[in-house]
Each structure stands twice: as C-alpha cells, then as structure tokens.
N, C-alpha and C positions, 0 to 999 in steps of 0.2 A: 906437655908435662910428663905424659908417658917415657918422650925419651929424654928429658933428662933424667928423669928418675932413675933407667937402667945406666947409663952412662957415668952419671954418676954414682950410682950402687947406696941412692938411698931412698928406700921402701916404703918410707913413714910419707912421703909427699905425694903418692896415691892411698893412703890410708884414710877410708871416710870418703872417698874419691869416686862415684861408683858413675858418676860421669864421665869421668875420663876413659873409660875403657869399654862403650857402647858401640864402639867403631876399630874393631879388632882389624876388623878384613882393611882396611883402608889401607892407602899407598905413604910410606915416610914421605914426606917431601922433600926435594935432593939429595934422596940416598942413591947414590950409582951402581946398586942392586937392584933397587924398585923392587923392596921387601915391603908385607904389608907391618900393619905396627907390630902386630903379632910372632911376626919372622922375627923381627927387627929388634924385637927385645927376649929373643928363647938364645937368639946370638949374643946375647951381652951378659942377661941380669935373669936366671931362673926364677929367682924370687921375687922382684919387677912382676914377673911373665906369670907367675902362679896369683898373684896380689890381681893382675888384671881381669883372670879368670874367675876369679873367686868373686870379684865386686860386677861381674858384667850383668846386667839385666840378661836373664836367660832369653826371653823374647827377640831379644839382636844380639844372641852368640851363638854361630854358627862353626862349632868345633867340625866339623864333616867335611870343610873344605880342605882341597889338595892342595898343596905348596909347591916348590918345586922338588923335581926328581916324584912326581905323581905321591909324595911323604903329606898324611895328616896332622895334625898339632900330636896328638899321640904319639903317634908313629917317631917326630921328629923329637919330641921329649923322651922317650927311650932310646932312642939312638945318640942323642949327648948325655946322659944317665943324669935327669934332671927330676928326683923322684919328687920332688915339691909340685912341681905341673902334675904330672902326671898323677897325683893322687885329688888335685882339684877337678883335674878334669874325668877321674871316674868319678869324686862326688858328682858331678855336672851329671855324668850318665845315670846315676841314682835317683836322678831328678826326671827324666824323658828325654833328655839333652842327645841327640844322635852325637857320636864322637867314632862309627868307623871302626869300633872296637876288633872284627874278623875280617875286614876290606882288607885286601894287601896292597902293597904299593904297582906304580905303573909295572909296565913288561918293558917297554921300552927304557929303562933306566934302571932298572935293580934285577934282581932276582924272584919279584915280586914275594918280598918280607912282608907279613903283619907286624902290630906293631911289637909284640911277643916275641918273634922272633929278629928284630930291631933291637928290644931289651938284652935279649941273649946272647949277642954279636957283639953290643956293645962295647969299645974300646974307655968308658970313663970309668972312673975311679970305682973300686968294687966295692965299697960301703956301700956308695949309694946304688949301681947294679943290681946288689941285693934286697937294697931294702924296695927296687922296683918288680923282681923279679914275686917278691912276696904279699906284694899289695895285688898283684893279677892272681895270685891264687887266693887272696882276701876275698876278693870281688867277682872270683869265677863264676859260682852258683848264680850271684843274684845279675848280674849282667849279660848271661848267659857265654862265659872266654870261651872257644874253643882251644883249650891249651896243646891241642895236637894237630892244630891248623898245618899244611904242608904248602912249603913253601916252591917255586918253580924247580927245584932242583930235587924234591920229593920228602925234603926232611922240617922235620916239626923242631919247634922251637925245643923241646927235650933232648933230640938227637944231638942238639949242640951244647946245652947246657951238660949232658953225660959227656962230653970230649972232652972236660975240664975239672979238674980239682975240685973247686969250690963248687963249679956247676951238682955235680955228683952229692957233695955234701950239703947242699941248700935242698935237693932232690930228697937225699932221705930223710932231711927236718918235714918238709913242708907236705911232701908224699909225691910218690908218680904217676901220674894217671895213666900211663902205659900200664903197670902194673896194675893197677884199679881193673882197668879195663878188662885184663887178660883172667884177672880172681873174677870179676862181677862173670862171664863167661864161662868160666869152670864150674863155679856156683848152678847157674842156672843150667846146667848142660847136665849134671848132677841130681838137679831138681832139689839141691839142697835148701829151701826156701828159706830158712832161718840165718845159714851165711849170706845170701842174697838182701836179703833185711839190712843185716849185720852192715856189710859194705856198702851199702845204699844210704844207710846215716852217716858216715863217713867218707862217701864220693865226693869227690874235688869238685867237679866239673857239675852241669846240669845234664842230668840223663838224656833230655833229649838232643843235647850237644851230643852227648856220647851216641847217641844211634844216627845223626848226620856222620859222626863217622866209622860207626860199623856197616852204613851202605856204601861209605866209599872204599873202607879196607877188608872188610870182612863178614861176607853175607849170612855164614852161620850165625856170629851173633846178633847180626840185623835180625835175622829172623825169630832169634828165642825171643830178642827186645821187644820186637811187635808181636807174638805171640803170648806174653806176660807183660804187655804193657800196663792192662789196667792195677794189676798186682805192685808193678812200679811206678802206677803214676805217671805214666808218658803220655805227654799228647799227643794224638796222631792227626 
C-alpha cells in the first residue's frame, strides 16, 4: 500500500494507516534497486515518505540506518530538499529516536557531509532549502546540531551557505554561530560577564556543542569555556 500510495501521489491511503509503515527498513519487492520501502518512496512521494514516518510505531523505527552512498534518512531528505521528512524526523528525534543528526556520511563515497551540510549543498528548489535550512537552527539547542560540524574537506556547513546569496541572507535572519562563537570568546576574554549572559540567551547552538568545537578549533576558548563553565552551565 505504501508504494502505491507514493506512485500514485495519494497520501490520504496511509492516513490512519500506522501499520503499513512498521517495516521501513524492509526490501520493495522487484524493485531492481533493492531499495528498502523507505529509499523507495523519499525517491517518488516526500509526503508518502513523511506520512510513513510520522505514523511508524517508534519501537520499529530505526531512522540511524545507512542507505546507500553510507547517506541516512536525514541526510538523504536534505540532500533532495524534502523539508516535510526532515522535520518528522527531528520530531522523531524530540522523542529519543536516534536519527544520526552529527554522523557524517561514508569516506569512501562522499566527502563525508552531515546532514547540514547535505542541506547546504543542496541542488532542490530554495523554498524549500530554506525552509530546511531553518528548522536545523529551530532544533539546534534541543537536539544538540552541531551547526559548524566540518566536513572531509575542512568546511562547515556555513562556509557554504556564505558562498551564496541567499545562503548569507538566511545567515543574518536566523544568526551565525561563527559569529556567536567568536562574540561569546571576546566576552569572556574580557571577563565582561553581563555580555557573556547577554549572548548565551541568544546562542544558536548548545554550549556544549560549542566547546566540542573550541577543542577542535581553538584552545583559548576551550579553555575560558571550561574555566567558566559552571557560570555557563556546561557539562563537563
């Protein structure tokens, strides 16, 4: 029923349907892909594919699994800019749902991209681009994104999203955590504690994302980080 429903592009015949879609992972039966149902309909029907997600008993939904090109369900709904999936499945992750959110894809097949930066790269339509690129900074704090994740080639999903127009103009609506980072840093280098406040109700990201990556890029402010952590509330 699943695939007719994508095939046919009508929605309502898994609605109330929360049977049909217990068996995600499973193999289509003579698709000469050998896609599982899951693959099988993010390639046809987003909405199909969001409908499945959303009715899956979470008990037998295992968004964590790799698809081909080592791509997770995430991964691959930001990479066809299918923002309907990808916002069931951070619902899902709002639940305890593992979904892979900082994993980045294999070495042997990509550039090893998150799925953030999948989102960013993206070739589909820029409505919806955006409206994905918006829901990862929705979702950043409580999921814990790392929005400055680096990719094999050493650039963060930002560095791409600034090479573009629109990228730059979604950047200063939603805010850059580049910049967060670099103010939160000035801040405490300063000892100015009331800016440090200040920026910390308004940081994108979850602080302790931000110190996995002040030990990867920069030890000064590792250091203030864990030197005022309790002050910020970081768990060490």
């Amino acid at each position: 029923m699943a695939v007719w429903a994508s095939e046919a592009g009508r929605i309502e015949m898994l609605q109330d349907r929360p049977s049909v879609s217990n068996k995600l992972n499973d193999l289509v039966p003579a698709d000469y892909e050998n896609r599982t149902l899951f693959k099988y309909c993010l390639d046809r029907n987003f909405e199909v594919t969001a409908q499945l997600i959303e009715n899956c008993n979470d008990q037998e939904l295992d968004l964590n699994q790799r698809y081909n090109e080592g791509k997770t369900a995430l991964m691959m709904a930001c990479d066809k800019a299918h923002p309907k999936t990808v916002e069931c499945i951070f619902n899902k992750a709002s639940k305890g749902i593992k979904i892979g959110v900082n994993e980045r894809s294999n070495y042997s097949t990509s550039d090893e991209n998150s799925a953030l930066h999948f989102a960013a790269l993206s070739n589909g339509p820029i409505e919806a681009k955006k409206e994905i690129i918006f829901l990862f900074w929705s979702y950043a704090k409580e999921l814990r994104i790392n929005l400055l994740i680096k990719n094999l080639d050493g650039k963060t999903p930002i560095d791409y999203l600034e090479e573009s127009q629109e990228g730059k103009s979604w950047l200063e609506e939603l805010g850059n955590p580049k910049e967060e980072v670099n103010a939160l840093k000035t801040a405490i280098v300063d000892k100015d504690f009331e800016q440090v406040e200040s920026i910390k109700k308004k940081f994108i990201m979850n602080l302790n994302v931000a110190l996995f990556y002040a030990i990867e890029e920069d030890e000064e402010l590792a250091i203030a980080l864990v030197d005022n952590s309790q002050r910020l509330n970081i768990s060490l």
